[in-house]
N, CA, C and O atoms as a MOPAC input file, in Angstrom:
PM7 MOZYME 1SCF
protein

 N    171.03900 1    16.11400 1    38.26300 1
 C    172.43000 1    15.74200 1    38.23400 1
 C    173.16200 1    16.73000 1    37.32900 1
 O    172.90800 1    17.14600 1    36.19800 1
 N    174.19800 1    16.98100 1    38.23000 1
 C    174.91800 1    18.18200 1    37.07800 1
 C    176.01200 1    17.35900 1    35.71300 1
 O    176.39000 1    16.18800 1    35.68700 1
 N    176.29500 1    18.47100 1    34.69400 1
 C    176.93500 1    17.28600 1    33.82900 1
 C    178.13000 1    17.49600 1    33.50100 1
 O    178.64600 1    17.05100 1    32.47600 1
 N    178.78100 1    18.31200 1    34.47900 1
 C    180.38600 1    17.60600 1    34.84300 1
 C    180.33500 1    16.24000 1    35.61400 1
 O    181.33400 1    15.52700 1    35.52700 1
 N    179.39300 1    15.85700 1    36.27400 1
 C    178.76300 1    14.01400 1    37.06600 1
 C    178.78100 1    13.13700 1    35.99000 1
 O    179.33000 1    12.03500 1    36.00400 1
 N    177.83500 1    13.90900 1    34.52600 1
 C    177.42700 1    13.11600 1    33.83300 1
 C    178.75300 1    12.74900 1    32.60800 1
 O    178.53600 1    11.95000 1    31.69700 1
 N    179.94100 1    13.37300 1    32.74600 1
 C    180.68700 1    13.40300 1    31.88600 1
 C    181.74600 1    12.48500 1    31.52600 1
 O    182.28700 1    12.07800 1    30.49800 1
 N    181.87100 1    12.23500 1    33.41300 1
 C    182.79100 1    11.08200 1    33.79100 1
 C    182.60700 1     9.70200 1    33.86700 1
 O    183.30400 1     8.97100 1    34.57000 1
 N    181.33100 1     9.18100 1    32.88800 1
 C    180.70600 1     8.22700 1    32.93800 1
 C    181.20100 1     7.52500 1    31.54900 1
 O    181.92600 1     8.08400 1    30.72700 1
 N    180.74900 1     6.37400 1    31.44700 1
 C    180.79800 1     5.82800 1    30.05800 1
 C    179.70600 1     5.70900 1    29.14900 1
 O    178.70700 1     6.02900 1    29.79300 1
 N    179.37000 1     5.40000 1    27.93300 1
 C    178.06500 1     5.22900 1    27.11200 1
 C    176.95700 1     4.19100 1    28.04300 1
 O    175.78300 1     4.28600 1    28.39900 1
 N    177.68100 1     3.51900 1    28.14700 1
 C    176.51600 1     2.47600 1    28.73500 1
 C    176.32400 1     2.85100 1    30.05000 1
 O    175.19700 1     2.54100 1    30.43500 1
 N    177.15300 1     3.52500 1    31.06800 1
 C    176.71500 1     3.84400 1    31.83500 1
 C    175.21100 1     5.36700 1    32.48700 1
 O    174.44900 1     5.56200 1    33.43400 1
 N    175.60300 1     5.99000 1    31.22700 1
 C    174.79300 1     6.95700 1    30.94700 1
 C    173.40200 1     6.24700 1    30.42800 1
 O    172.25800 1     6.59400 1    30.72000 1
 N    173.86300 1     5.01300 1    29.46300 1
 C    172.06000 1     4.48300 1    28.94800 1
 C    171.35000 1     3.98700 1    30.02100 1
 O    170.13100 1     4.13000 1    29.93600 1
 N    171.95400 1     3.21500 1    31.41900 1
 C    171.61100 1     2.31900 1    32.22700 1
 C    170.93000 1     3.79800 1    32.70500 1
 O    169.71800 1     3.99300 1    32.62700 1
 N    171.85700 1     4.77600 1    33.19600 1
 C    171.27600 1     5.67300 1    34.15700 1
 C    169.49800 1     6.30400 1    33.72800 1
 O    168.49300 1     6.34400 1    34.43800 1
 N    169.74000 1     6.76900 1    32.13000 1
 C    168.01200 1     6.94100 1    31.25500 1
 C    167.40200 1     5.75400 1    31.33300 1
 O    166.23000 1     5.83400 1    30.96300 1
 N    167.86000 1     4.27600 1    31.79700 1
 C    166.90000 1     3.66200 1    31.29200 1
 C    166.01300 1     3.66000 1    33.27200 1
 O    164.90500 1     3.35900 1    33.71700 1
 N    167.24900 1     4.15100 1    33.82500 1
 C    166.26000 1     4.02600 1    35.58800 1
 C    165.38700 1     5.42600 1    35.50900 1
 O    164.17400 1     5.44700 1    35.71900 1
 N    166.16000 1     6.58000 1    35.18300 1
 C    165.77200 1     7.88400 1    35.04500 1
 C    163.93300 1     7.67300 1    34.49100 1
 O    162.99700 1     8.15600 1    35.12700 1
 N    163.79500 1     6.95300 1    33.35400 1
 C    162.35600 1     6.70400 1    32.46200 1
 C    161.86400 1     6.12900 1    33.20900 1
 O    160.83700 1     6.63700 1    33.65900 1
 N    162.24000 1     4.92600 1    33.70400 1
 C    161.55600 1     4.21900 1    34.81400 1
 C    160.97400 1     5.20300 1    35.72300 1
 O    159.84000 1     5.54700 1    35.38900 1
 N    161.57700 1     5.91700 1    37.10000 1
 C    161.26000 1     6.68300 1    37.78700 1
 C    160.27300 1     7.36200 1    37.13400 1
 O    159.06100 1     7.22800 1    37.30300 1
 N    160.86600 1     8.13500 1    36.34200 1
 C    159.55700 1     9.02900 1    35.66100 1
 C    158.15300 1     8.66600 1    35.32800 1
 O    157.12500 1     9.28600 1    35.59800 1
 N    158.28100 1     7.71800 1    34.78800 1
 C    156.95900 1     6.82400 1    34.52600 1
 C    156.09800 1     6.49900 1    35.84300 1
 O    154.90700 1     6.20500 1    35.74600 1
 N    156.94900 1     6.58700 1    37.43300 1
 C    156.09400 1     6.26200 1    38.33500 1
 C    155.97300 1     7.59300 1    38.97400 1
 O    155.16900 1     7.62500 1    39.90500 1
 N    156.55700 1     8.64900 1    38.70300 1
 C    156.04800 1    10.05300 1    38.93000 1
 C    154.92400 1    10.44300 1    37.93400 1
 O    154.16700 1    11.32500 1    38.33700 1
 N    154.68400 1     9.91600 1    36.66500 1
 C    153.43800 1    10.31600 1    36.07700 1
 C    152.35700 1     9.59200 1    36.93300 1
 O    151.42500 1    10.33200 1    37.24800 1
 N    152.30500 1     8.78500 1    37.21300 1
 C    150.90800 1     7.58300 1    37.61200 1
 C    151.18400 1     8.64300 1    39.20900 1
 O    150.21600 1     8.76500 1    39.95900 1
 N    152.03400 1     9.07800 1    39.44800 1
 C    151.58600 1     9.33200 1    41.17000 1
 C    150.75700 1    11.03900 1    41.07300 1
 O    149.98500 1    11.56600 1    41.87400 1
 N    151.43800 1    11.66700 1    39.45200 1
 C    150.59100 1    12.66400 1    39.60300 1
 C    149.18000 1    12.67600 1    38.74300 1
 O    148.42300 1    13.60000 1    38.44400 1
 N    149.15400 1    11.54400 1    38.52600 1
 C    147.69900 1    11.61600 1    38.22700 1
 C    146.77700 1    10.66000 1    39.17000 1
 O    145.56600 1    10.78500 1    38.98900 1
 N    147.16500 1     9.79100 1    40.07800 1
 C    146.53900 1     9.50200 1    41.00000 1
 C    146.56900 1    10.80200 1    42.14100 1
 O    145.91200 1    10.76900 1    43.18200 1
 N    147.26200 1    11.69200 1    41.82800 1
 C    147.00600 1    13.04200 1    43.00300 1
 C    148.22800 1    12.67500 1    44.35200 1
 O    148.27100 1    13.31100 1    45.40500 1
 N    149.12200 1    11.54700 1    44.00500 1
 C    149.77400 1    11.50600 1    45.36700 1
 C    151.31800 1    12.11800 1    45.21900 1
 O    152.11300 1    12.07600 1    46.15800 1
 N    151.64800 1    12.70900 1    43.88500 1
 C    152.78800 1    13.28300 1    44.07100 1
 C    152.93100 1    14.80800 1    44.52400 1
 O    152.38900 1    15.81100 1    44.05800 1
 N    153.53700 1    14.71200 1    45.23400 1
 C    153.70100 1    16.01000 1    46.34500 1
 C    154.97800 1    17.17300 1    46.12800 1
 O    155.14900 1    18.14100 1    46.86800 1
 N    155.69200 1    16.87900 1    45.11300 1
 C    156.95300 1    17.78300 1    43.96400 1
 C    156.06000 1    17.43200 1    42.91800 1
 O    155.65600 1    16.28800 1    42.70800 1
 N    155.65300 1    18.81300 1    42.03200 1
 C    155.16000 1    18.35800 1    40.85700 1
 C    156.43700 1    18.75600 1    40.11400 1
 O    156.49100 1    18.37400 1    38.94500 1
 N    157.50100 1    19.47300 1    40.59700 1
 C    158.48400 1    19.97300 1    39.83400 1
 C    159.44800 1    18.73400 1    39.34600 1
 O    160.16700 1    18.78600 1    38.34800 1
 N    159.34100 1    17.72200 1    40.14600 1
 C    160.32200 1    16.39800 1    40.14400 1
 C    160.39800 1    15.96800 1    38.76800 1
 O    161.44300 1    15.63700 1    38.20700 1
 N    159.11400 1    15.98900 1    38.18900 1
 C    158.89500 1    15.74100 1    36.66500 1
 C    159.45500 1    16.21300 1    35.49900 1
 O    159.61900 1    15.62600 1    34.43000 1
 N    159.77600 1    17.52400 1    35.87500 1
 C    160.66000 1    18.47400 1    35.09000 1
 C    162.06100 1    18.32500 1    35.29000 1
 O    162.88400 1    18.48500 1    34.38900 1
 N    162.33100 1    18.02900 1    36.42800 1
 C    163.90100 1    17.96400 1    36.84200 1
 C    164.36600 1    16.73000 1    36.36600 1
 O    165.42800 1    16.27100 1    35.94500 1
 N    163.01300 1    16.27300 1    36.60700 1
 C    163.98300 1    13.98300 1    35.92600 1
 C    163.66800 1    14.59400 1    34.55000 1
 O    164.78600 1    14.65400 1    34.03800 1
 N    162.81600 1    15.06700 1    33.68400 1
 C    163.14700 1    15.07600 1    32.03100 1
 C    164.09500 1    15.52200 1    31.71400 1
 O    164.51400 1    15.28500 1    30.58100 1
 N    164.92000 1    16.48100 1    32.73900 1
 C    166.04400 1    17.24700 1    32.49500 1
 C    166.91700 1    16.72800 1    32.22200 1
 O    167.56700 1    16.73200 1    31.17700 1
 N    167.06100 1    16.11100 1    33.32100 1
 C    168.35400 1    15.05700 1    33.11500 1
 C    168.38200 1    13.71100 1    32.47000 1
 O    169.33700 1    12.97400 1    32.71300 1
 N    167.52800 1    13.36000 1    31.75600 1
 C    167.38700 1    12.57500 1    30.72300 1
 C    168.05900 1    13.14700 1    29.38900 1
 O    168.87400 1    12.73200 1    28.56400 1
 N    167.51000 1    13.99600 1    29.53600 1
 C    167.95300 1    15.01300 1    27.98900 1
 C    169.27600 1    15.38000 1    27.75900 1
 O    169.82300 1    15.39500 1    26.65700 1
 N    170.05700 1    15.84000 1    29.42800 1
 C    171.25900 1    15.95000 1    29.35900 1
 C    171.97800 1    14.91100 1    29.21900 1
 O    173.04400 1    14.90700 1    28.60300 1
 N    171.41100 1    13.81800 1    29.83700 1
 C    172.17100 1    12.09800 1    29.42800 1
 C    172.33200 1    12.17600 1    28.19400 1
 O    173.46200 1    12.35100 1    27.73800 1
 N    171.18500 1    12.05800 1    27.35400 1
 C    170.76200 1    11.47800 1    26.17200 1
 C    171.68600 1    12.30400 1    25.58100 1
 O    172.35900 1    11.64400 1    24.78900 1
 N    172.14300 1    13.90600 1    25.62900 1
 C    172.56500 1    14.82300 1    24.35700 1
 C    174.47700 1    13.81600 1    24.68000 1
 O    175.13600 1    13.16000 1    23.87300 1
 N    174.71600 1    14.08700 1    25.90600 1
 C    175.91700 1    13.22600 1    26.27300 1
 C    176.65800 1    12.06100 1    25.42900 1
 O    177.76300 1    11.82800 1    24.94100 1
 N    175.41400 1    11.48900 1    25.55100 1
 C    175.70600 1     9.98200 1    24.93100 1
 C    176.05400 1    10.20500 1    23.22800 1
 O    177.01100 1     9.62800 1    22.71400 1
 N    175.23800 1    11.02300 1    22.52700 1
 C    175.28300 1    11.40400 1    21.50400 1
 C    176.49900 1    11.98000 1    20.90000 1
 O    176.87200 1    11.64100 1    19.77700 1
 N    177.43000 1    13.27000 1    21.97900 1
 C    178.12700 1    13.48600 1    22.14300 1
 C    179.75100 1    12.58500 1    21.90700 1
 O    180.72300 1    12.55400 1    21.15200 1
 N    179.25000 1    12.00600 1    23.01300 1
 C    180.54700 1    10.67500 1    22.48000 1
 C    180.34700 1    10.11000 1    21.47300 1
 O    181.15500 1    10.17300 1    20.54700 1
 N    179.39800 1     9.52500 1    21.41200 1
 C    179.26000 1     8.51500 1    20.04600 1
 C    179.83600 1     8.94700 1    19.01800 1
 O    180.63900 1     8.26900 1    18.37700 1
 N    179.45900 1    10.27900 1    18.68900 1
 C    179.61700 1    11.03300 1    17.64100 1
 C    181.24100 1    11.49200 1    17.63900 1
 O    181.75100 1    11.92200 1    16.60500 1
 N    181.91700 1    11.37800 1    18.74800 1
 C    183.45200 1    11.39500 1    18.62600 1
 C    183.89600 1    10.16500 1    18.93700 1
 O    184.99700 1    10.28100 1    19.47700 1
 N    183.49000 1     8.80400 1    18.83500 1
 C    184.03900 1     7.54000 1    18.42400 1
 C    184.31600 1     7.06600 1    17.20100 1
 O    185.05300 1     6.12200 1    16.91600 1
 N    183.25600 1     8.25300 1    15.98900 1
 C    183.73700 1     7.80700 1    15.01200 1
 C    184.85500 1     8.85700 1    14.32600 1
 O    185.39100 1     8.55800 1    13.25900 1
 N    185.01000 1     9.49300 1    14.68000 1
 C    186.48700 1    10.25200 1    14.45600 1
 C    187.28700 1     9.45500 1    14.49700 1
 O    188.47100 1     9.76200 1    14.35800 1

């Protein structure tokens, strides 16, 4: 997800999105270690965009208290 997408969101909407994002991820680890995930790159691309959520969220927060 690009993060002009991620920008137009709100705090909580960005946490809901990491908290599905971790989810997913968590069932891309178990599929690549049972051998059935077939993108091993998917893993890298969902941490990605966790990270870009997460720096986001931080982002605002950190200009709410201004």
């Amino acid at each position: 997800m690009k993060v002009s997408e991620l920008r137009g969101l709100s705090v909580e909407e960005l946490q809901e999105k990491v908290r599905n994002w971790k989810r997913d991820l968590m069932q891309l680890r178990f599929q690549a270690k049972t051998g059935k995930l077939e993108r091993q790159s998917a893993i890298k691309e969902l941490r990605r965009d966790v990270a870009r959520a997460l720096t986001l969220v931080g982002e605002k927060k950190g200009t709410e208290k201004l």
